[in-house]
C-alpha positions as CSV (number, residue, x, y, z in Angstrom):
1,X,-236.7,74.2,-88.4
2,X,-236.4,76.8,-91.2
3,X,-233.3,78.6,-92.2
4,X,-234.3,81.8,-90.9
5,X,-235.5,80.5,-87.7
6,X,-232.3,78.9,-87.7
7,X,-230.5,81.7,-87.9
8,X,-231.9,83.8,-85.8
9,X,-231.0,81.0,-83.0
10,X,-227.1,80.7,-83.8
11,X,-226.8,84.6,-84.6
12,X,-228.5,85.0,-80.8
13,X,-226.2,82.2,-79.0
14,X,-222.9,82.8,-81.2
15,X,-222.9,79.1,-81.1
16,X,-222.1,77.2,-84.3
17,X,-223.7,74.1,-84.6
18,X,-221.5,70.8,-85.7
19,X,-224.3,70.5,-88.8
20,X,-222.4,72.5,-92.0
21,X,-225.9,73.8,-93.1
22,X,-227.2,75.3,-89.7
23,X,-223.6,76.8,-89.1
24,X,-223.9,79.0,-92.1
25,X,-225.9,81.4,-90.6
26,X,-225.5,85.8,-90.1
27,X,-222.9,86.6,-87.8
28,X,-223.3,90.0,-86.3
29,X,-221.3,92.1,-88.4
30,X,-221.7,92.9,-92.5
31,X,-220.1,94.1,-94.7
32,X,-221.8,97.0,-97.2
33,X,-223.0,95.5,-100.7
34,X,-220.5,95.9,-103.5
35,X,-217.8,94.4,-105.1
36,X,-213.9,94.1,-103.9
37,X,-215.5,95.5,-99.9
38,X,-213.4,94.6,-97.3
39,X,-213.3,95.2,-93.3
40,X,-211.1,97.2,-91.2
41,X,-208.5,95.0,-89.8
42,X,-210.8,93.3,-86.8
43,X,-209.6,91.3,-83.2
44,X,-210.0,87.6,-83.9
45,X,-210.4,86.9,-80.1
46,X,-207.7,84.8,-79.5
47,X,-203.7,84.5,-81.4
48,X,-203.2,82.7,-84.4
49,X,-199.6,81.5,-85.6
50,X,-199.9,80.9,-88.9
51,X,-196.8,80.2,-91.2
52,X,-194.6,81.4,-88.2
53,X,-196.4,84.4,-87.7
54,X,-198.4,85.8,-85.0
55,X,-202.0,87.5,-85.7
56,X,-204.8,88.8,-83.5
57,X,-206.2,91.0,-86.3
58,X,-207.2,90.0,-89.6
59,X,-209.7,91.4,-92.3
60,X,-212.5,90.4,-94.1
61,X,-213.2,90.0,-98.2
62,X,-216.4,90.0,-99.5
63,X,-214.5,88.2,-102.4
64,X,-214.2,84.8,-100.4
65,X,-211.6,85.1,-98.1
66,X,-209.5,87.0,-95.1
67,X,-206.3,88.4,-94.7
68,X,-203.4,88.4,-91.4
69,X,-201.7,92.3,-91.0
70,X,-199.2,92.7,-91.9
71,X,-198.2,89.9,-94.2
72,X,-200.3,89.0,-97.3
73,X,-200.9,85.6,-95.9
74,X,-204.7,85.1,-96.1
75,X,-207.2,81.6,-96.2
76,X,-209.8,80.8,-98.9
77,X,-213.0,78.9,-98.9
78,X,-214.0,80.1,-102.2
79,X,-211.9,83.6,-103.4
80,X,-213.7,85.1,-106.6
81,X,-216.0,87.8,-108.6
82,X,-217.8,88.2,-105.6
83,X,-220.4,91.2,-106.1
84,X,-222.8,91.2,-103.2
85,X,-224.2,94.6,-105.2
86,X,-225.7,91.7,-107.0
87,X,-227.4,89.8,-103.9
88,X,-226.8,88.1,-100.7
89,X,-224.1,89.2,-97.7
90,X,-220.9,89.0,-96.2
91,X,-221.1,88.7,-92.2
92,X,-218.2,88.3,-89.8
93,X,-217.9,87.7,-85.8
94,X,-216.9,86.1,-82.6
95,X,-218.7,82.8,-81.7
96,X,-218.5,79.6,-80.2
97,X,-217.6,76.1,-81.7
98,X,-217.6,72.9,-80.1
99,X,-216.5,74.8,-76.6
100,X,-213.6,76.9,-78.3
101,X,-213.3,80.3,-79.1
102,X,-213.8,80.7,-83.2
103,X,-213.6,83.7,-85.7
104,X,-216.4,83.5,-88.3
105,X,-216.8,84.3,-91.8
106,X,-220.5,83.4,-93.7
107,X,-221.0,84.4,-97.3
108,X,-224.6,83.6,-98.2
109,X,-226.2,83.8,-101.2
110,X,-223.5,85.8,-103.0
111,X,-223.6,85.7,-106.5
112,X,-220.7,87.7,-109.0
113,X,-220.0,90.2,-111.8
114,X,-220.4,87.9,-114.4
115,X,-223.2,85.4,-115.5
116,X,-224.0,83.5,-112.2
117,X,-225.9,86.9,-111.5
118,X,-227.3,87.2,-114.5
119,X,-228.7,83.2,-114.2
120,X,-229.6,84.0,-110.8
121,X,-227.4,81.6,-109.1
122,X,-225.3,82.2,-106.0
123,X,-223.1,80.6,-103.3
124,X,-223.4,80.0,-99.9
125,X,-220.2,78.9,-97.7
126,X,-218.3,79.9,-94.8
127,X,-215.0,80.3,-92.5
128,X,-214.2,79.3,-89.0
129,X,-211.0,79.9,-87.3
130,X,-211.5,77.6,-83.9
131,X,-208.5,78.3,-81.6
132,X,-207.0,75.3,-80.3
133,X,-204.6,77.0,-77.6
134,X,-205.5,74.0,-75.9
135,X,-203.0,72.2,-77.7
136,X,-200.2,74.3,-77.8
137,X,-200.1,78.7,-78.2
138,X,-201.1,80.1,-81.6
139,X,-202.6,76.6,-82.7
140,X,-205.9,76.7,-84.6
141,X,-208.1,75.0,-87.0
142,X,-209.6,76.1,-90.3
143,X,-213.0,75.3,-91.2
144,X,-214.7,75.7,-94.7
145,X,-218.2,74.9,-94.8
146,X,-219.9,74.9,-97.8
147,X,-223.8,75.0,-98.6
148,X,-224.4,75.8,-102.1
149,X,-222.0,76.0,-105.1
150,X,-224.2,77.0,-108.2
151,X,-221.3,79.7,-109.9
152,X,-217.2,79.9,-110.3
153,X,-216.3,76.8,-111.7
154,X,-216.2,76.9,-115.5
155,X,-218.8,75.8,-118.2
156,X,-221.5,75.4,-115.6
157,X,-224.3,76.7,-117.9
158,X,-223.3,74.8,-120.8
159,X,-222.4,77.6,-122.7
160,X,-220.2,80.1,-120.9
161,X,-217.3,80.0,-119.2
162,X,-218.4,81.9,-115.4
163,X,-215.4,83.4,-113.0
164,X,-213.3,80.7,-111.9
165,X,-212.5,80.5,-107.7
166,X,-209.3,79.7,-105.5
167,X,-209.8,77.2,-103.0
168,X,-207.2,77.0,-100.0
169,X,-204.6,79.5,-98.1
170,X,-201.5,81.2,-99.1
171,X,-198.3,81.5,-97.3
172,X,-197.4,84.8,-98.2
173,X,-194.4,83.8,-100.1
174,X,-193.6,83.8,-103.9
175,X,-191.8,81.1,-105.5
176,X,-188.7,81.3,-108.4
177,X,-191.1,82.6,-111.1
178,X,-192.8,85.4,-109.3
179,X,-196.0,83.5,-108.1
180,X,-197.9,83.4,-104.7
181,X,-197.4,80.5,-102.5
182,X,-201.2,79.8,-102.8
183,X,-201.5,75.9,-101.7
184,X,-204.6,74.9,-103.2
185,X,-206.7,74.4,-106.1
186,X,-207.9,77.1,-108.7
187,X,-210.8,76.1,-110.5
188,X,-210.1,77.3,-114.1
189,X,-205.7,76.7,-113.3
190,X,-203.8,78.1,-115.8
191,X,-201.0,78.3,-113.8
192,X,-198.5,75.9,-112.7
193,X,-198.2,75.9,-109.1
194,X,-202.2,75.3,-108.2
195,X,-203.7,72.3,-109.1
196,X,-207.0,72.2,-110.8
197,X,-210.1,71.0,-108.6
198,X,-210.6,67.2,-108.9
199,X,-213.8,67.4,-108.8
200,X,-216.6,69.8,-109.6
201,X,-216.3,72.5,-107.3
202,X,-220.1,72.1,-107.1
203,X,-219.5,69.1,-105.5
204,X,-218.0,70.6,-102.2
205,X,-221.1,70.2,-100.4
206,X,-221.3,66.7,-101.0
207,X,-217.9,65.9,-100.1
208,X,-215.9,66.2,-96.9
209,X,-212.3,66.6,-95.3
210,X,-211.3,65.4,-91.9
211,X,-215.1,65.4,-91.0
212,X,-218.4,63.3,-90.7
213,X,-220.2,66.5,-92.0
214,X,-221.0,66.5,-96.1
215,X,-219.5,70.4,-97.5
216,X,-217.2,70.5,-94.3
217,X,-213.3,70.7,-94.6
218,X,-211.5,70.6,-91.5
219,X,-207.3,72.0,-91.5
220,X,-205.4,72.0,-88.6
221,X,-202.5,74.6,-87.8
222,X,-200.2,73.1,-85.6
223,X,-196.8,75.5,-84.3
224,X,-197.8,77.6,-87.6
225,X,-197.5,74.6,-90.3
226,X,-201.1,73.5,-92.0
227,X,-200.2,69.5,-90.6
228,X,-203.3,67.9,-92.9
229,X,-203.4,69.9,-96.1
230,X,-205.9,68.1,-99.3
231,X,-204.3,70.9,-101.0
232,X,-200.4,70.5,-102.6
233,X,-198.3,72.7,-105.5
234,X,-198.9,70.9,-109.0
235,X,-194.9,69.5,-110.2
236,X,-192.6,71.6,-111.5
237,X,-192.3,71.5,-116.0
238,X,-189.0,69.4,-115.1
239,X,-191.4,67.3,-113.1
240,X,-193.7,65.9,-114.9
241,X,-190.5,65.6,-118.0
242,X,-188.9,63.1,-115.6
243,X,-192.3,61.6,-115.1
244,X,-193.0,61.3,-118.8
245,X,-189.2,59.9,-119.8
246,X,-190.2,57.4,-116.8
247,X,-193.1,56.4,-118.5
248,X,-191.3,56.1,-121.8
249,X,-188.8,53.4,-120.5
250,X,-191.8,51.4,-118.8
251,X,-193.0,51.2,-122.5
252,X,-190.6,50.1,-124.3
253,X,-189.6,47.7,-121.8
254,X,-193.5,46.5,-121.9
255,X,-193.3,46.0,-125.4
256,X,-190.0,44.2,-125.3
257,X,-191.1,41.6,-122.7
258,X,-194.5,41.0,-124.6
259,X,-192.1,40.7,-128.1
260,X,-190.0,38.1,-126.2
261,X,-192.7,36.5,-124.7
262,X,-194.6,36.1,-128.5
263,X,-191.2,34.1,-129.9
């Protein structure tokens, strides 16, 4: 079946499918073209508690990612230079996913304000909040599904550097140095509580997270806490000093043992 066809199937059911490629379809809803366009704050369709909050509203990013009212707390699939007056969409809305209620979010072929556009490459991936009330109130999971990485992750043409991307969810917080609590991965990190990507984030179709499905990452929030996070805070400076004295010892007692063990 063709992508279009495809789509036109899920955006008429509201059904996402359990395939990552025929679930990033239109939802009913779009944002207009631009850059830095977001919604009005919109009803999810069911309560979220997330980071010991409650939310029914959140809104929409055509940057790559959503936002809770009131706090600043918001989830990431793939937050960057997104600049859909360059190509592609943003589309939100209510569906269904494996018999729950869900909140969707597809970005499909985005591209951004820098040189993806101009190479003519663009991104498609999406978010799915799947209420799991089933398990206790306010739980949900967080779904990224990703179909196409082509931009946002560093020397990808082989001779410029291209907007970097955040990958993950923020608690709303800032830490002893001013920073957002973002837990996750940046992927140009130049700063010290985000860990870089271990992979190329090109790779996030081809990889998975508490899933069967290549490009799907599956969180779940349990009594507001993310219980299964891929994504952690990089050590603190003092850290990785301990960590480096430690390895210090371990070599010189390495080379002592080998000198005693030459005599």
């Amino acid at each position: 079946m063709s992508r279009t066809k495809l789509a036109a199937a899920f955006t008429a059911g509201l059904i996402a499918s359990s395939s990552a490629f025929a679930a990033i379809v239109p939802l009913v809803n779009e944002l207009p073209k631009g850059f830095n366009i977001s919604s009005d704050y919109v009803n999810i369709g069911f309560d979220v508690n997330f980071f010991g909050n409650s939310y029914s509203e959140l809104y929409v990013s055509n940057l790559g990612h959503i936002g809770f009212q009131p706090a600043s707390q918001n989830i990431s699939p793939f937050m960057s230079s997104v600049n859909t007056g360059n190509g592609g969409a943003v589309s939100y809305g209510n569906l269904i996913y494996e018999g729950h209620l869900a909140f969707g979010v597809s970005w499909i072929d985005v591209t951004d304000t820098k040189d993806g556009a101009a190479h003519g490459l663009s991104n498609t991936f999406q978010l799915l909040l799947v209420d799991r009330s089933d398990v206790g109130e306010g739980d949900f999971d967080f779904i990224f599904n990703y179909d196409s990485i082509q931009w946002g992750y560093g020397d990808s043409l082989g001779e410029t550097i291209i907007n970097d991307a955040w990958i993950g969810y923020s608690g709303g917080d800032v830490d002893a140095r001013g920073h957002d609590s973002f837990f996750g991965y940046r992927t140009q990190d130049n700063r010290m509580n985000l860990q870089l990507l271990p992979f190329d984030a090109s790779q996030l179709p081809y990889n998975s997270l508490n899933s069967g499905v290549d490009g799907r990452y599956v969180f779940e929030v349990r009594n507001g806490a993310v219980t299964n996070p891929f994504l952690s805070p990089v050590p603190e400076p003092e850290t990785y000093a301990m960590l480096l004295a430690g390895l210090c010892i371990v070599g010189v007692v390495s080379r002592r043992w080998r000198t005693r063990a030459a005599v």
